[in-house]
PyMOL Python script that loads the backbone (N, CA, C, O; Angstrom):
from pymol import cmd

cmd.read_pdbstr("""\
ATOM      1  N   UNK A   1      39.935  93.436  40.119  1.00  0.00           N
ATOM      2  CA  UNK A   1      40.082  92.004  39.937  1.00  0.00           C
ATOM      3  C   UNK A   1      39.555  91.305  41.185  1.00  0.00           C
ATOM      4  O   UNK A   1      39.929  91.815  42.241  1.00  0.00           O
ATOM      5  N   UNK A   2      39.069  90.651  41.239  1.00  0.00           N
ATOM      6  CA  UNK A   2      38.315  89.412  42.225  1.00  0.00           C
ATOM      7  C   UNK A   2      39.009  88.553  42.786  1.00  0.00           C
ATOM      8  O   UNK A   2      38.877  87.387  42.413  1.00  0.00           O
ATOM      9  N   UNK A   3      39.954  88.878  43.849  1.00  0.00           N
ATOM     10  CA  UNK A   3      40.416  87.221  44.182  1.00  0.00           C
ATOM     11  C   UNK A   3      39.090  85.680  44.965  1.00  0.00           C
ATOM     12  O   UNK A   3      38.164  85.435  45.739  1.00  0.00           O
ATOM     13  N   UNK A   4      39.948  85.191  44.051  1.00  0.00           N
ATOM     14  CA  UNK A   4      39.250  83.738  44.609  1.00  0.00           C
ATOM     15  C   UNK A   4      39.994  82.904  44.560  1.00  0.00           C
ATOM     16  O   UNK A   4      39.291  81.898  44.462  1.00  0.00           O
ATOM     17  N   UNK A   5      41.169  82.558  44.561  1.00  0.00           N
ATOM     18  CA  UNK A   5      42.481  81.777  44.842  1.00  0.00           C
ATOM     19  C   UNK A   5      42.582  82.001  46.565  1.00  0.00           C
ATOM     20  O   UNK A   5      42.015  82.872  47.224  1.00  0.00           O
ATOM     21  N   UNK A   6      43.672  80.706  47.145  1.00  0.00           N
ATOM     22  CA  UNK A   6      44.302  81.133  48.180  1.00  0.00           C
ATOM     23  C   UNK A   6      45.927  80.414  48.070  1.00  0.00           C
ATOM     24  O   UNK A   6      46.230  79.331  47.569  1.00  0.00           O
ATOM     25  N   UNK A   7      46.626  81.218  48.588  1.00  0.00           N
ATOM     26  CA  UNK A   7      47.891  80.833  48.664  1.00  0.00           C
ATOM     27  C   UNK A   7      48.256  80.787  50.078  1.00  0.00           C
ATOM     28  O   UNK A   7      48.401  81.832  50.711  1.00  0.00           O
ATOM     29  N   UNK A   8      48.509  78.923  50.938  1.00  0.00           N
ATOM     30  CA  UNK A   8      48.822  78.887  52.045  1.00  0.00           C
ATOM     31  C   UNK A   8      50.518  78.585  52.368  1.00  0.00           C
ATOM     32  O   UNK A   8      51.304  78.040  51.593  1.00  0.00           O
ATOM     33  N   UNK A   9      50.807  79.097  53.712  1.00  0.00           N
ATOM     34  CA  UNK A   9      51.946  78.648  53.989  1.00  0.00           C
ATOM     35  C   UNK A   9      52.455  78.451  55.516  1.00  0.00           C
ATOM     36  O   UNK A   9      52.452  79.422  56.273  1.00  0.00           O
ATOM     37  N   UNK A  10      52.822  77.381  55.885  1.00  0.00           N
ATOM     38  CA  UNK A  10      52.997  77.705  57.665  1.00  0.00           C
ATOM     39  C   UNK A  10      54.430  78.208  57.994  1.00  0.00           C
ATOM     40  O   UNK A  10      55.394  77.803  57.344  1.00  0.00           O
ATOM     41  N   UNK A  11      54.543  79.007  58.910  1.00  0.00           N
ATOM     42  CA  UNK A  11      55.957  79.725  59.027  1.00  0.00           C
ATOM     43  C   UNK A  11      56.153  79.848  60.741  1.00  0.00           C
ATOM     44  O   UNK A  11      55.144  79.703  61.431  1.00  0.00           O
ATOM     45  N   UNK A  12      57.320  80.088  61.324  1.00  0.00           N
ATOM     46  CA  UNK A  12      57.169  79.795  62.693  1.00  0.00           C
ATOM     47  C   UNK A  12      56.179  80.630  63.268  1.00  0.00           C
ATOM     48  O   UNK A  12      55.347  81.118  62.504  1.00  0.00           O
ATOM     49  N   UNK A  13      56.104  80.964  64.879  1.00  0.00           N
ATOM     50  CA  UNK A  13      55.461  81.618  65.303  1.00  0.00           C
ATOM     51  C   UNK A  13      56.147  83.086  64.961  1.00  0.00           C
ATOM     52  O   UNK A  13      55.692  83.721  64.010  1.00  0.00           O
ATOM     53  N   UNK A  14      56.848  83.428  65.457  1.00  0.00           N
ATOM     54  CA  UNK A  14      57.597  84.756  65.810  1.00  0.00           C
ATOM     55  C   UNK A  14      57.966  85.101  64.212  1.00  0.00           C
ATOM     56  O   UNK A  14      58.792  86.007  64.101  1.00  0.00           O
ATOM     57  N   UNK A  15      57.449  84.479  62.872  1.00  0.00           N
ATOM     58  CA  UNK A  15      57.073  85.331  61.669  1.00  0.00           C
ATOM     59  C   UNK A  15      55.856  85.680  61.823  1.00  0.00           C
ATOM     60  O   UNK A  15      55.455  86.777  61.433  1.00  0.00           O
ATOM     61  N   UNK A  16      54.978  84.675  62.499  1.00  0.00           N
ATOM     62  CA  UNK A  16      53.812  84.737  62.410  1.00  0.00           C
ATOM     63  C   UNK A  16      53.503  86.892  63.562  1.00  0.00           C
ATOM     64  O   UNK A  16      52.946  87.975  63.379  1.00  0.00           O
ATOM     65  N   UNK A  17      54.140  86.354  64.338  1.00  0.00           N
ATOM     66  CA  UNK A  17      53.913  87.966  65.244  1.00  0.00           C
ATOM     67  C   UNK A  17      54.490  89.107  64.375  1.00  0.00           C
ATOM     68  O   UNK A  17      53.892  90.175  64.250  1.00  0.00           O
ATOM     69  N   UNK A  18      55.618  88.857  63.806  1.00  0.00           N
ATOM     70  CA  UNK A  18      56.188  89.434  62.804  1.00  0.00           C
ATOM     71  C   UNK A  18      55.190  90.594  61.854  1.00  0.00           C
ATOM     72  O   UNK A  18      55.322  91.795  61.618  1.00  0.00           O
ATOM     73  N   UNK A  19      54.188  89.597  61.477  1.00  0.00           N
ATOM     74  CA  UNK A  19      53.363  89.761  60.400  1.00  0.00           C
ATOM     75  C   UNK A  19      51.922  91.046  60.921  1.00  0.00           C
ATOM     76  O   UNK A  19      51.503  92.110  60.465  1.00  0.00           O
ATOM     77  N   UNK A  20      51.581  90.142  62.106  1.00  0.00           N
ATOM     78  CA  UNK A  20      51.022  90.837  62.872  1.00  0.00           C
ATOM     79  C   UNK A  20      50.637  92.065  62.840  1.00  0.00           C
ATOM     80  O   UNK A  20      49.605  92.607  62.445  1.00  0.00           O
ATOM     81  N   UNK A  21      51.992  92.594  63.499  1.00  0.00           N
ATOM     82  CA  UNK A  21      52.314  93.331  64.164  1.00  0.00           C
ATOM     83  C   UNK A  21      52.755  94.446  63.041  1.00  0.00           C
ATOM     84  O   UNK A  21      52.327  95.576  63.276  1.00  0.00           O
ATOM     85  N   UNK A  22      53.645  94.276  61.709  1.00  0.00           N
ATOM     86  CA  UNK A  22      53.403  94.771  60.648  1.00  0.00           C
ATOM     87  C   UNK A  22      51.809  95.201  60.179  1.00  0.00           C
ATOM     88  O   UNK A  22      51.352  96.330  59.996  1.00  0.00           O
ATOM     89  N   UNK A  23      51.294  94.173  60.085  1.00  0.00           N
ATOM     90  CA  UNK A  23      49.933  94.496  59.601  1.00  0.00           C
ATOM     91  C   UNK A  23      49.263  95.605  60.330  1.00  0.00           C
ATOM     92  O   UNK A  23      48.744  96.616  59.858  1.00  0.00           O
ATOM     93  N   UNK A  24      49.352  95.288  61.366  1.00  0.00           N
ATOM     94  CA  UNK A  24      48.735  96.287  62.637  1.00  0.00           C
ATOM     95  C   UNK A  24      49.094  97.829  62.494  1.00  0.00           C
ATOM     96  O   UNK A  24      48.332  98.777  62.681  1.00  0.00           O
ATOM     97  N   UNK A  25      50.622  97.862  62.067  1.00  0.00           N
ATOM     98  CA  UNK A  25      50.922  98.974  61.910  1.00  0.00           C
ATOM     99  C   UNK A  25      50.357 100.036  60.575  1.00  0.00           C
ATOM    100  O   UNK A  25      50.227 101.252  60.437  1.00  0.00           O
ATOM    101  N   UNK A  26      50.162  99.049  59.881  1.00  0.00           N
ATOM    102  CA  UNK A  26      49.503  99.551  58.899  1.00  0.00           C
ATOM    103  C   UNK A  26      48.044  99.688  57.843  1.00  0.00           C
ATOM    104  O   UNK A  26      47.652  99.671  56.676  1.00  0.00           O
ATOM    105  N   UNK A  27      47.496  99.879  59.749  1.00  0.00           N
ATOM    106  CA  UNK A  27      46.223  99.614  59.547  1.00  0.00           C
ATOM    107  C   UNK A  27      45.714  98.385  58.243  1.00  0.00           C
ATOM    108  O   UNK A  27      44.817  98.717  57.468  1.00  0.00           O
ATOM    109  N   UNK A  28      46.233  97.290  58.142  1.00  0.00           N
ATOM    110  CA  UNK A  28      45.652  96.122  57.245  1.00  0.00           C
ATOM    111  C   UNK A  28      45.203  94.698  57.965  1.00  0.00           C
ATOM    112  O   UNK A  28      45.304  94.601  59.188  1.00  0.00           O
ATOM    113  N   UNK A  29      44.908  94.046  57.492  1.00  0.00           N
ATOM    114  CA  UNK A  29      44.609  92.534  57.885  1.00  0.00           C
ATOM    115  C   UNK A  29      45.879  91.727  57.782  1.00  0.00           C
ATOM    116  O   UNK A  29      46.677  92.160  56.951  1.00  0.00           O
ATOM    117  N   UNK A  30      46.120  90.998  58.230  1.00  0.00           N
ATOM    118  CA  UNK A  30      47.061  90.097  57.662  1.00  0.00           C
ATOM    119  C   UNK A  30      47.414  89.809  56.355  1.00  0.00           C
ATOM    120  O   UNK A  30      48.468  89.782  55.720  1.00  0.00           O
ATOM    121  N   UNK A  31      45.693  89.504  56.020  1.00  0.00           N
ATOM    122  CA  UNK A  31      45.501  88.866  54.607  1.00  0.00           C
ATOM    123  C   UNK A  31      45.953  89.932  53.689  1.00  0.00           C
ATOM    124  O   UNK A  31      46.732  89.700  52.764  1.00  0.00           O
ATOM    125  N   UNK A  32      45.558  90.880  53.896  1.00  0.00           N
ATOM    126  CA  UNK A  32      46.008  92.472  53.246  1.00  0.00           C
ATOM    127  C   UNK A  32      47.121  92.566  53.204  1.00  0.00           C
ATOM    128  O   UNK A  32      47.344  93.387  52.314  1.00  0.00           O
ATOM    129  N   UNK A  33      48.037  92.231  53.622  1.00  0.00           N
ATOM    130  CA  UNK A  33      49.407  92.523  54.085  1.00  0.00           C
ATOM    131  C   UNK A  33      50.188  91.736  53.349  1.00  0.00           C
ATOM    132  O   UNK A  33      51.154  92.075  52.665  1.00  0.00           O
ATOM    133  N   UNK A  34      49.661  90.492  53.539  1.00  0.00           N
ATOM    134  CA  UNK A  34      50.433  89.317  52.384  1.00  0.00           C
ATOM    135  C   UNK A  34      49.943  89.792  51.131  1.00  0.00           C
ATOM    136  O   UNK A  34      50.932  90.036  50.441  1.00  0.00           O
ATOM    137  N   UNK A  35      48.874  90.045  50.492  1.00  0.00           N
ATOM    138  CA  UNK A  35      48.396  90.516  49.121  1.00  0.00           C
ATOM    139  C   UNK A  35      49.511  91.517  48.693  1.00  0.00           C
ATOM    140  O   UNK A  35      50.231  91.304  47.718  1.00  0.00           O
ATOM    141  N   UNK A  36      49.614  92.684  49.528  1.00  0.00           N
ATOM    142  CA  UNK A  36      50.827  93.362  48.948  1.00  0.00           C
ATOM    143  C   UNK A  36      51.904  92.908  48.696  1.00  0.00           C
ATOM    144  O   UNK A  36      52.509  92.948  47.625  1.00  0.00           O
ATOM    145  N   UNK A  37      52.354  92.227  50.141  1.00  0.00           N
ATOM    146  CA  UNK A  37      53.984  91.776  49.703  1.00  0.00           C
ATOM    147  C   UNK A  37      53.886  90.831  48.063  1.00  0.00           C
ATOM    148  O   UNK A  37      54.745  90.947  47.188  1.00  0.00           O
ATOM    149  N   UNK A  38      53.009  90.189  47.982  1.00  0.00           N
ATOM    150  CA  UNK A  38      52.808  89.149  46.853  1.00  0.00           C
ATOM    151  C   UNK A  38      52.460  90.260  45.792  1.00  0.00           C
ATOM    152  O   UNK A  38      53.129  89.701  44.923  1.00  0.00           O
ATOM    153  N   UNK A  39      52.159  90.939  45.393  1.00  0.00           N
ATOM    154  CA  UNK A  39      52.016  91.787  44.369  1.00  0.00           C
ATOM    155  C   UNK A  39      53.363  92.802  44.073  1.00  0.00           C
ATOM    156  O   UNK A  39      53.682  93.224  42.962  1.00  0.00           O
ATOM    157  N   UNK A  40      53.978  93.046  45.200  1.00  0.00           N
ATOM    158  CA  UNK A  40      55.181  93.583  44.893  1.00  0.00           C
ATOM    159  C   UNK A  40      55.939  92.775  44.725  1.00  0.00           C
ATOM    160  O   UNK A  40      56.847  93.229  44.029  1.00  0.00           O
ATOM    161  N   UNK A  41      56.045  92.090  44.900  1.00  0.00           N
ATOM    162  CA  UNK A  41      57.142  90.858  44.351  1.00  0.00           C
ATOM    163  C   UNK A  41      56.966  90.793  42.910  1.00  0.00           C
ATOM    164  O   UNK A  41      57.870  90.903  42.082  1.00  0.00           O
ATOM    165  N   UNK A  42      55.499  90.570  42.629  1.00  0.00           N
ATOM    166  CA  UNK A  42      55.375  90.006  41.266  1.00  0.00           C
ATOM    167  C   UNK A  42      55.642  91.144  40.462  1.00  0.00           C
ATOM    168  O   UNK A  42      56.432  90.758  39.600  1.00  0.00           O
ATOM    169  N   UNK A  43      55.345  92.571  40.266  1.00  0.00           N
ATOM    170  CA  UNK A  43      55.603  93.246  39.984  1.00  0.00           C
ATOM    171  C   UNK A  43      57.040  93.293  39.839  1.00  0.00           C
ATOM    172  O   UNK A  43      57.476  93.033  38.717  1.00  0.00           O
ATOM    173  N   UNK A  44      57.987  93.618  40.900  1.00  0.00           N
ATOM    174  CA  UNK A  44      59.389  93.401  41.082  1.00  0.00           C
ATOM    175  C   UNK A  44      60.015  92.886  39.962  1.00  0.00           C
ATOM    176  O   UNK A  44      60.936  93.458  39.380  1.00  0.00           O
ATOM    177  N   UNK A  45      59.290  91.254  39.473  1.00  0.00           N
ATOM    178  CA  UNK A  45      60.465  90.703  38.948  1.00  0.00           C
ATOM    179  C   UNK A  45      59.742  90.770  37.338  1.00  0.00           C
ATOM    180  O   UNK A  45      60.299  90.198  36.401  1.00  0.00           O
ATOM    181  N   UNK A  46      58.216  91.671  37.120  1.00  0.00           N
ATOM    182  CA  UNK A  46      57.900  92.051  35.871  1.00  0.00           C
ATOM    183  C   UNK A  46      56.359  91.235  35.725  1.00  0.00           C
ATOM    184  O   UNK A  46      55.553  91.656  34.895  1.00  0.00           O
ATOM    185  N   UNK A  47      56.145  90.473  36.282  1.00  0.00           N
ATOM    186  CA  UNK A  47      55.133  88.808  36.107  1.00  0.00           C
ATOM    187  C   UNK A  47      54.156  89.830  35.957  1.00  0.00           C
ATOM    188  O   UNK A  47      53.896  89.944  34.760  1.00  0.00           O
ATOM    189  N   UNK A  48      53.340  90.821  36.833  1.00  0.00           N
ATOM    190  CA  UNK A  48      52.359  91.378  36.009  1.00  0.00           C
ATOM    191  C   UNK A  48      52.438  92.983  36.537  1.00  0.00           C
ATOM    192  O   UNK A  48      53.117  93.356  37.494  1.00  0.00           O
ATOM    193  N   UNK A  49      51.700  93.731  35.802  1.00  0.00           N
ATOM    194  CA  UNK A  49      51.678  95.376  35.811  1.00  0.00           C
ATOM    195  C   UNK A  49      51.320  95.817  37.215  1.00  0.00           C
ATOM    196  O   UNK A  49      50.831  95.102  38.089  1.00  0.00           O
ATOM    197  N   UNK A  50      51.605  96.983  37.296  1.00  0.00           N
ATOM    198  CA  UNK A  50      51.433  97.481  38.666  1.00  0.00           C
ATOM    199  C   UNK A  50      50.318  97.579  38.782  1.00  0.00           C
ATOM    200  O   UNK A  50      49.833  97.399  39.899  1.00  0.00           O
ATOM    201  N   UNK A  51      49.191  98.019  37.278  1.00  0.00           N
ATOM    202  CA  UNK A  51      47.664  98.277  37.758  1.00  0.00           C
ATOM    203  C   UNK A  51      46.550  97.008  37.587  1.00  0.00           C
ATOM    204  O   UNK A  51      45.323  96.992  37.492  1.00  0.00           O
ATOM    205  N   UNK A  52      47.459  96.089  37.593  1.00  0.00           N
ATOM    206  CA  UNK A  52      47.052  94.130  37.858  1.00  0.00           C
ATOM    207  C   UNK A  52      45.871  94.272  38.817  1.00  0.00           C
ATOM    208  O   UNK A  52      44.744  94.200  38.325  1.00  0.00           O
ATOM    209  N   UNK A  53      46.021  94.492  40.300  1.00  0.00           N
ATOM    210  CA  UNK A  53      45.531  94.145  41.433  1.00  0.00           C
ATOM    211  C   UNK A  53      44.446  95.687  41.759  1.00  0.00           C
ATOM    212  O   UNK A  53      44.579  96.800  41.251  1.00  0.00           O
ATOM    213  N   UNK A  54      43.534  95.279  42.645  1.00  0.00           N
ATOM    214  CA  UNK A  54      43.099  96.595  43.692  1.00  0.00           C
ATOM    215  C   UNK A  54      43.922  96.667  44.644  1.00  0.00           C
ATOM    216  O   UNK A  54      44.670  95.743  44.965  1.00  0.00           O
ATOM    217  N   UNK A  55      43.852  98.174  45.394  1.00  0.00           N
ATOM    218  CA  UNK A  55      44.542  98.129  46.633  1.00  0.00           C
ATOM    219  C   UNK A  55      43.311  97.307  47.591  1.00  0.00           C
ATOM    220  O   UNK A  55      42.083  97.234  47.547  1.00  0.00           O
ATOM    221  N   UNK A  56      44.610  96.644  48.629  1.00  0.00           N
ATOM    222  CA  UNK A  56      43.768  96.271  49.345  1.00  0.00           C
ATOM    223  C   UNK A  56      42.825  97.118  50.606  1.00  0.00           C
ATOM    224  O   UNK A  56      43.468  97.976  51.210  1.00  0.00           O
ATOM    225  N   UNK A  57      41.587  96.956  50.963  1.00  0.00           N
ATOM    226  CA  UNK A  57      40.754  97.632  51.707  1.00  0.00           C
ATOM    227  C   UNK A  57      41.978  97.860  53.428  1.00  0.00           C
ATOM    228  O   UNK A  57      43.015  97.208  53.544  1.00  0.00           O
ATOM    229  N   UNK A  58      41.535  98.796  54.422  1.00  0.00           N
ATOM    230  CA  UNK A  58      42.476  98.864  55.360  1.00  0.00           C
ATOM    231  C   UNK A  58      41.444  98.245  56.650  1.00  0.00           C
ATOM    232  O   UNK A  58      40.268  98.583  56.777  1.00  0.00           O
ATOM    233  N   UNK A  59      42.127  97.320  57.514  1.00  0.00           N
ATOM    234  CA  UNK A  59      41.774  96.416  58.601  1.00  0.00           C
ATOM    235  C   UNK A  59      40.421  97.511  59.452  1.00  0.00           C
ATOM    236  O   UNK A  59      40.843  98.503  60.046  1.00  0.00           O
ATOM    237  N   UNK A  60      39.137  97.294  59.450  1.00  0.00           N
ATOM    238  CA  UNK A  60      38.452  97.853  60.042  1.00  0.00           C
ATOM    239  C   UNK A  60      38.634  97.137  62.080  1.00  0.00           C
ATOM    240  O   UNK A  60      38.920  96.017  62.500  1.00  0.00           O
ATOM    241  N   UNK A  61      38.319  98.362  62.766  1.00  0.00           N
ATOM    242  CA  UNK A  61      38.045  98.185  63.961  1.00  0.00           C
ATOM    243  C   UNK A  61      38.314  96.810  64.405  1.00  0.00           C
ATOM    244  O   UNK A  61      38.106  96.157  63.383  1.00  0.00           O
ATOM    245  N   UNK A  62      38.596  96.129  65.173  1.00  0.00           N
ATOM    246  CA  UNK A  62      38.735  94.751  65.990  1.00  0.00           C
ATOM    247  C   UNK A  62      39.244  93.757  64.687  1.00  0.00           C
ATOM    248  O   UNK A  62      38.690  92.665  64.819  1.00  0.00           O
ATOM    249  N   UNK A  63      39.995  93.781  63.645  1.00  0.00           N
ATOM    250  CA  UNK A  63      40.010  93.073  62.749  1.00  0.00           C
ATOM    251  C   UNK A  63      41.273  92.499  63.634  1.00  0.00           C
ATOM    252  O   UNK A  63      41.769  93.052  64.615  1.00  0.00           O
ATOM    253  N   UNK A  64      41.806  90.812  62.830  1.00  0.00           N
ATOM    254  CA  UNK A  64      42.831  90.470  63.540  1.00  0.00           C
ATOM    255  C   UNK A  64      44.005  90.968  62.482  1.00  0.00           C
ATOM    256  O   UNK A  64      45.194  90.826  62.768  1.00  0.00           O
TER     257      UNK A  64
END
""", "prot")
cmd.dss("prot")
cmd.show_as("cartoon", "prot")
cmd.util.cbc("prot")
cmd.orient("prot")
């Protein structure tokens, strides 16, 4: 599936490092990182199938 939507949101800083620093750990982007949590959610509460989405690609070299 193709995303071309964006879903924004501002949150303090220290979610913002939060996120980070998660992401980091798991070799993803930020953006990667929110895609999951947002797909497991939706999944979670049924809204769409688990094989809905791609996985997302993992944060290459110097990514933020």
């Amino acid at each position: 599936m193709v995303a071309t939507e964006v879903l924004k949101v501002r949150v303090p800083p220290e979610t913002k490092q939060i996120v980070r620093t998660l992401a980091q750990q798991q070799q993803l982007t930020e953006s990667a990182l929110l895609m999951r949590l947002v797909e497991t959610l939706l999944q979670t509460c049924g809204a769409i199938r688990a094989t809905t989405f791609d996985p997302p690609e993992p944060a290459g070299r110097g990514a933020r």
